[in-house]
C-alpha positions in Angstrom: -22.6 -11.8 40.6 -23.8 -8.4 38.9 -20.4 -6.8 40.4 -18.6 -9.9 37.9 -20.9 -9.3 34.7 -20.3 -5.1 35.1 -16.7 -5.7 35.5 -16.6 -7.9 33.1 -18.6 -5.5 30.6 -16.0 -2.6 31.3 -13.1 -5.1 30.4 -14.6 -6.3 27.1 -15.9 -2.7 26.2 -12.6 -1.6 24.8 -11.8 -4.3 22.7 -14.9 -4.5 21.3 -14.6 -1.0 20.4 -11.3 -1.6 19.1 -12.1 -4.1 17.1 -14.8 -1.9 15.2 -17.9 -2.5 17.4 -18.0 1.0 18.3 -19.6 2.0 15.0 -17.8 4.8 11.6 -17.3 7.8 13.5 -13.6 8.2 11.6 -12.6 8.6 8.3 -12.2 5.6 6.7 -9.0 4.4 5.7 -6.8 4.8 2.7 -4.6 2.2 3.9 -5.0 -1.4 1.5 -2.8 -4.2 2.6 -1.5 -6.7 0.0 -1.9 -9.9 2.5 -0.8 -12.6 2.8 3.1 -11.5 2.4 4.3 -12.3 -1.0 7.0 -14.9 -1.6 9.0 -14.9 -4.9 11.7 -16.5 -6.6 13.8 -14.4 -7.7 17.6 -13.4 -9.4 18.9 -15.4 -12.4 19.5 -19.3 -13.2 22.7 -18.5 -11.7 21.1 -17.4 -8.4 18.5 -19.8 -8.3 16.8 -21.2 -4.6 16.9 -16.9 -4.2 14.0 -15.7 -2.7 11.9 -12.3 -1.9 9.2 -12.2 1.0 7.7 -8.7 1.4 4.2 -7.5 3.0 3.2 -4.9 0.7 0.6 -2.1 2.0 -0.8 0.4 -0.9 -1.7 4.2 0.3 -4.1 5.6 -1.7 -5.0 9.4 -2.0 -8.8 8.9 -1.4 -10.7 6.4 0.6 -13.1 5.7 -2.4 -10.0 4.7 -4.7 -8.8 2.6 -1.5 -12.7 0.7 -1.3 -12.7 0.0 -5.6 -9.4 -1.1 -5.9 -10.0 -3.4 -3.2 -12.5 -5.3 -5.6 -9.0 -6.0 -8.2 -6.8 -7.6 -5.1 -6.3 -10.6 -7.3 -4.7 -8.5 -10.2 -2.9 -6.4 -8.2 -1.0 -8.9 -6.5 -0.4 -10.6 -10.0 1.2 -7.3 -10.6 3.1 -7.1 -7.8 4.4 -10.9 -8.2 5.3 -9.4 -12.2 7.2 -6.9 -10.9 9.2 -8.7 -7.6 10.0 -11.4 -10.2 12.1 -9.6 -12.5 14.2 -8.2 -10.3 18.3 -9.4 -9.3 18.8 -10.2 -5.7 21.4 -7.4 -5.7 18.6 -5.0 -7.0 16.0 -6.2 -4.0 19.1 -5.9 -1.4 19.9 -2.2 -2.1 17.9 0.8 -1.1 17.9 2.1 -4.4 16.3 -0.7 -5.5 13.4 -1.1 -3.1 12.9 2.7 -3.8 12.7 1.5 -7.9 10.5 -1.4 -7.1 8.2 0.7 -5.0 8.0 3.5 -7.1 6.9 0.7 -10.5 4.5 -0.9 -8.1 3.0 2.4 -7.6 2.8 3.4 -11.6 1.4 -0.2 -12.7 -1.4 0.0 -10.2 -2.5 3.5 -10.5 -2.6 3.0 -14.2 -4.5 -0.5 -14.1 -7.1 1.0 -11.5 -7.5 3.8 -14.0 -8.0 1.7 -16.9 -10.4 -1.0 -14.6 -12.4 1.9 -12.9 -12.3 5.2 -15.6 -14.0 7.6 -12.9 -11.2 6.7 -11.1 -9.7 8.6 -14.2 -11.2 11.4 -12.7 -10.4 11.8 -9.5 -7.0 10.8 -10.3 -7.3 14.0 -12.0 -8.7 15.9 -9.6 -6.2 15.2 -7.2 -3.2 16.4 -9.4 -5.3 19.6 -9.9 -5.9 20.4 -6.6 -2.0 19.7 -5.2 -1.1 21.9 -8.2 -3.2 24.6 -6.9 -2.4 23.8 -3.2 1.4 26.0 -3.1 1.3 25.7 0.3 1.8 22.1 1.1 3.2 21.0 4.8 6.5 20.6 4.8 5.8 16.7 5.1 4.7 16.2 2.1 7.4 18.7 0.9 9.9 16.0 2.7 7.6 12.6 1.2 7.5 14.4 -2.4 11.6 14.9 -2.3 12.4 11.6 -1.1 10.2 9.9 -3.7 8.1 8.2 -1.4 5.0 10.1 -2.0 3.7 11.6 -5.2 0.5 13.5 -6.5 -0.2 11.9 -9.1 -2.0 8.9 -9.6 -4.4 6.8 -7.3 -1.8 5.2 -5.0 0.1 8.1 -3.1 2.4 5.3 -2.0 3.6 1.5 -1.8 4.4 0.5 1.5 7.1 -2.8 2.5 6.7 -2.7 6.2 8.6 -6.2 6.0 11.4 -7.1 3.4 13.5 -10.2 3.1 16.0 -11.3 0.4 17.2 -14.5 0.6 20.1 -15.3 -2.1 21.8 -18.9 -2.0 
């Protein structure tokens, strides 16, 4: 019987640590996902019955913008909604226009957590300072910065759609 209850231990051991039992040794994240996936009607009375589902993940530049925006989840799925909404379906199908739709998502919350949170305001600042400063940036960022997906200013560094549907009838 203790042979069952120690092996037992070793199996649970890592999923409990996995699951965040094994205490804040990391950094914490700057990861905030917009869940449950969004669903939206979308296109023009022409196109109506289209739809848009997308899961929508925000990547902030600092974990403490990540933690207060998290306290304005409601508006900033409201803002997201906005801004899905008034898109065409052939906007939402092309590349160009996720790009457009992720780069908007990323201007309307950085500027509403600024004007919710104002010492946001200031670290917002801070972090446009310091990457102006900061000549020698790794060539990833060099890469995220020229393909629009990442910028230095503002809170959110960048808007995430790890899944994206357009349904048009």
């Amino acid at each position: 019987m203790r042979q069952f209850t120690v092996l037992l231990l070793a199996l649970c051991a890592p999923v409990a640590l996995a699951a965040g039992g094994g205490g804040d040794d990391g950094p914490p994240s700057t990861y905030l996902e917009l869940s449950p996936a969004f669903v939206v009607n979308i296109g023009d009375e022409d196109e109506a019955g289209s739809y848009a589902k997308a899961e929508v993940t925000l990547r902030f530049h600092e974990a403490e913008a990540r933690k207060k925006a998290e306290a304005h989840k409601p508006w900033l799925r409201h803002e997201v909604v906005m801004l899905m909404s008034d898109r065409s379906v052939d906007e939402l199908r092309s590349a160009e226009g996720q790009d457009t739709l992720r780069s908007d998502i990323r201007k309307a919350v950085s500027e509403r957590l600024v004007s919710e949170v104002p010492e946001l305001e200031q670290a917002s600042g801070k972090d446009q300072a310091d990457s102006e400063e900061n000549d020698g940036s790794s060539e990833a960022e060099a890469e995220d910065e020229a393909e629009g997906e990442a910028s230095s200013s503002g809170l959110v560094r960048e808007v995430l759609l790890p899944n994206f549907i357009v349904q048009a009838r």
